[in-house]
C-alpha positions in Angstrom: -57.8 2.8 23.8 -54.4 1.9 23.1 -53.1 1.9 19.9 -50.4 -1.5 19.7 -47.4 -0.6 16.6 -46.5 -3.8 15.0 -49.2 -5.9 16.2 -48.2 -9.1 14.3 -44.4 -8.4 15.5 -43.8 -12.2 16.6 -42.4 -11.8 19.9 -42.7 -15.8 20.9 -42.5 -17.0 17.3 -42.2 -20.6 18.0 -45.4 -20.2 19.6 -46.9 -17.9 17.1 -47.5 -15.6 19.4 -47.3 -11.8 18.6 -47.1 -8.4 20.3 -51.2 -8.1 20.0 -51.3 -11.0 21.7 -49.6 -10.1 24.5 -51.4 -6.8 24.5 -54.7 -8.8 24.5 -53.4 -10.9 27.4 -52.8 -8.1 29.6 -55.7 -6.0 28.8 -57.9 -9.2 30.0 -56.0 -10.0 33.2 -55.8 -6.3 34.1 -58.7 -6.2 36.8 -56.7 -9.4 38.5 -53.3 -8.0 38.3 -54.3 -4.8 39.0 -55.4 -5.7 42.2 -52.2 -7.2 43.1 -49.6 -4.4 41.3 -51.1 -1.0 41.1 -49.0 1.8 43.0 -46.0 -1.3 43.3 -42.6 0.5 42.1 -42.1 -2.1 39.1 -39.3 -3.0 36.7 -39.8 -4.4 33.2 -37.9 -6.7 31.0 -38.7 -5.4 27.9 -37.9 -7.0 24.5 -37.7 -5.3 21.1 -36.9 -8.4 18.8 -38.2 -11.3 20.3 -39.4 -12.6 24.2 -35.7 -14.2 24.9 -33.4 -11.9 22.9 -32.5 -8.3 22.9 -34.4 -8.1 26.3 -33.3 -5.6 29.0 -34.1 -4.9 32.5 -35.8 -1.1 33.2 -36.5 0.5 36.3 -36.4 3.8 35.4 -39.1 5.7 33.3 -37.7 7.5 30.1 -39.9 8.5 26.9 -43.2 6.7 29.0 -43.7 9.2 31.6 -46.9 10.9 30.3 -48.3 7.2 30.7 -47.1 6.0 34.0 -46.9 7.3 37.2 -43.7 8.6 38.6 -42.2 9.5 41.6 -38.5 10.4 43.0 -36.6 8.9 45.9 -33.9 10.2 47.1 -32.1 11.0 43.5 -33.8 8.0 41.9 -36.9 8.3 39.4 -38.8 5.4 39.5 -42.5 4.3 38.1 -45.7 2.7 39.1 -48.9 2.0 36.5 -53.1 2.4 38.2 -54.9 1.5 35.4 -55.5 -0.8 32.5 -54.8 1.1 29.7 -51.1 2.2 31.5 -50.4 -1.7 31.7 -51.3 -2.5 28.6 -49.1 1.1 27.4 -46.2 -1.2 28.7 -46.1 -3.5 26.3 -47.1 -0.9 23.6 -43.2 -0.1 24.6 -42.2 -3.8 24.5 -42.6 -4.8 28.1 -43.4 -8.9 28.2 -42.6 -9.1 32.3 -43.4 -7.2 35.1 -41.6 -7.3 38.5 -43.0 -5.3 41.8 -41.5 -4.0 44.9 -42.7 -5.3 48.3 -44.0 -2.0 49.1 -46.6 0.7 47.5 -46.7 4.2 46.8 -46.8 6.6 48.6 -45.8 4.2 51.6 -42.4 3.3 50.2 -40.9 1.8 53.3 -43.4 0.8 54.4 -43.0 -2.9 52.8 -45.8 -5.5 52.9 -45.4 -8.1 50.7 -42.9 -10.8 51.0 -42.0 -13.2 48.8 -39.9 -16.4 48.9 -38.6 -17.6 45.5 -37.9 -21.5 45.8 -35.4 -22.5 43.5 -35.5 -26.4 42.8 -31.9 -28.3 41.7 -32.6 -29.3 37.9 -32.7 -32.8 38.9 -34.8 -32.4 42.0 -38.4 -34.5 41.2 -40.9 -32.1 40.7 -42.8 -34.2 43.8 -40.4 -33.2 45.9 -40.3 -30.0 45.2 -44.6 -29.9 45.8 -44.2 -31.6 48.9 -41.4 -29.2 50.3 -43.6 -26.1 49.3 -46.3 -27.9 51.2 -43.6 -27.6 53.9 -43.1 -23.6 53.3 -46.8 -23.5 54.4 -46.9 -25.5 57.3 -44.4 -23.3 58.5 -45.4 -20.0 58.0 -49.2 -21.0 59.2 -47.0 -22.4 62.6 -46.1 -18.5 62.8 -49.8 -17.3 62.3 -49.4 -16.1 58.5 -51.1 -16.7 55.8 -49.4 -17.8 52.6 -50.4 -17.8 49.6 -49.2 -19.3 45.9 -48.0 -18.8 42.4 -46.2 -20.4 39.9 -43.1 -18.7 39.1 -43.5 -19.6 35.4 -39.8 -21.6 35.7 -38.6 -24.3 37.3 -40.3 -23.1 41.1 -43.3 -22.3 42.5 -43.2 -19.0 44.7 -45.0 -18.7 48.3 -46.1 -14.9 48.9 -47.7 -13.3 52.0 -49.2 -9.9 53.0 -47.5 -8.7 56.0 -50.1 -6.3 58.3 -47.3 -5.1 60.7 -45.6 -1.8 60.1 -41.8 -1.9 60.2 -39.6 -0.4 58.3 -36.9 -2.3 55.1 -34.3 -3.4 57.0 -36.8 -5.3 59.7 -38.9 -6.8 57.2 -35.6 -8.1 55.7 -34.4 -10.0 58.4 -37.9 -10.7 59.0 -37.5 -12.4 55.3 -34.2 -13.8 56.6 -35.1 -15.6 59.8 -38.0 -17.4 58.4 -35.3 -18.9 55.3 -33.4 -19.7 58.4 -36.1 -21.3 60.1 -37.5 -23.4 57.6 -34.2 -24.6 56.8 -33.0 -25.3 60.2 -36.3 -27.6 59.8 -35.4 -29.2 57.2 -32.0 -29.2 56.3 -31.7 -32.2 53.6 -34.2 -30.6 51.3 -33.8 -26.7 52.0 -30.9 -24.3 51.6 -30.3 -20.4 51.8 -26.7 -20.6 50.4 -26.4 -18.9 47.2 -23.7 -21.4 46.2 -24.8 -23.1 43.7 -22.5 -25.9 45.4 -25.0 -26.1 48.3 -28.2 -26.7 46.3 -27.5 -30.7 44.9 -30.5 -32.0 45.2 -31.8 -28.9 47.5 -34.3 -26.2 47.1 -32.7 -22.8 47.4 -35.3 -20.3 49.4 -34.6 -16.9 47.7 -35.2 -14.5 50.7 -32.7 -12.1 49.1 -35.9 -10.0 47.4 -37.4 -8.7 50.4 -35.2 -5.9 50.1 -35.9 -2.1 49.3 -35.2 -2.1 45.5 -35.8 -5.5 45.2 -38.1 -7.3 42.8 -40.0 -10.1 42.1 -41.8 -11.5 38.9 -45.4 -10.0 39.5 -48.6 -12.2 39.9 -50.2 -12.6 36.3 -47.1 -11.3 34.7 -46.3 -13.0 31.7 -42.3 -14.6 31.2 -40.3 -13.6 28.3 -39.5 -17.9 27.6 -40.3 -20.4 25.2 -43.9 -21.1 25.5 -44.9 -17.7 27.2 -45.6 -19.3 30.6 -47.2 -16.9 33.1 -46.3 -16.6 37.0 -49.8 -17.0 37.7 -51.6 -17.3 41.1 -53.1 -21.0 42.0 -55.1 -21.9 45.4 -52.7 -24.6 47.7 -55.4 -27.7 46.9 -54.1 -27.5 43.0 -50.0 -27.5 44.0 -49.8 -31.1 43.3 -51.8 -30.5 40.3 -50.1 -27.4 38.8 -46.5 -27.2 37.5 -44.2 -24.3 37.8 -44.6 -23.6 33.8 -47.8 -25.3 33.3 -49.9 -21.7 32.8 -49.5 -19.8 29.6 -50.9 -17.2 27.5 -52.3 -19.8 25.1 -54.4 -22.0 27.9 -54.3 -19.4 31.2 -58.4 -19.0 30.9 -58.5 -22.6 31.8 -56.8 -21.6 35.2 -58.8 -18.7 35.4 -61.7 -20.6 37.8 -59.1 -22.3 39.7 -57.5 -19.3 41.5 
């Protein structure tokens, strides 16, 4: 049992929602997100006033060792959570969101899970931007992989696969790279991989850029530290037109819950 200080500390206060709360949350979704985080390196954005002020980015562990699971590479300390009550420790220490590495330990480069963010423009119709994940699909399932879907809990949905083949961090990242190539070679008017932000008017950018060793992205159940505590939260392809990017939260997620 974890003991939660503060437990009426409002970290989403518009929303009423407090650090129990989010400590509830998490201790419910554990057996789901469990399944898709334990032994992934993480980094937390954790958040000692409230969900989108005074929040920081952690990677390393410090005074939470005892409750994590560590390990070193190279010169680098880094740390990983197995069970419930270590997830829900996090946000005993203020944690609201949880990012993963593509790989697990003790198989650290050995990556296998790739992720491409898609980034709408702001004034992109959120129909287009259903119809050109549709399009993500199509072309991963042309290459015999098997995507699957979240929202991001933002503006974007993000596609994710399991990839069986070994290789090594720089193979898997221009693996990453030459699919973000491909599917914008395929459609050029509606996808980019340009980072300017020039070159995404009325575009989707594909964020490739996080298949890297060291590189995160927002984990699958993880909770977002934004107005309305929207959740990056896993949905089957038949609900994408259905479904918004920010449509999940804490306060109505179990309504989603038979849906995934």
């Amino acid at each position: 049992m974890i003991k939660i200080s503060h437990p009426d500390k409002q970290l989403f206060k518009k929303d009423k929602l407090s650090k129990l709360d989010l400590a509830i949350y998490y201790n419910e979704i554990a057996p789901l997100m469990l399944k898709q985080i334990r032994n992934r390196p993480l980094s937390v954005i954790r958040c000692h006033i409230e969900a989108n002020e005074s929040c920081f980015f952690k990677k390393h562990p410090s005074q939470e060792k005892e409750y994590v699971e560590t390990f070193f590479d190279g010169e680098e300390e880094y740390f990983y959570v197995r069970t419930k009550s270590q997830l829900v420790y996090q946000v005993q220490l203020g944690t609201v969101e949880f990012h993963i590495w593509g790989s697990k330990y003790p198989r650290i480069d050995s990556p296998n899970l790739m992720v491409f963010d898609l980034d709408p423009d702001e004034a992109l119709p959120i129909k287009k931007l259903r119809e050109a994940t549709l399009l993500v699909k199509q072309t991963l399932k042309k290459l015999n992989l098997n995507p699957q879907l979240k929202t991001s809990g933002g503006k974007g949905y993000h596609v994710y696969l399991n990839i069986s083949k070994k290789m090594d961090w720089q193979a898997f990242s221009n693996l990453a790279k030459e699919i973000a190539l491909l599917i914008e070679s395929e459609h050029p008017k509606i996808f980019t991989t340009s980072i300017k932000k020039s070159s995404r008017k009325n575009k989707i950018f594909i964020d490739y850029l996080r298949n890297k060793k060291g590189s995160t992205c927002v984990a699958p159940y993880s909770v977002r530290a934004r107005a309305g505590a929207p959740i990056s939260f896993p949905i089957p392809w038949d609900k994408l037109f259905e479904i918004s990017p920010n449509e999940i939260t804490i306060k109505n997620y179990k309504n989603y819950l038979d849906k995934t």
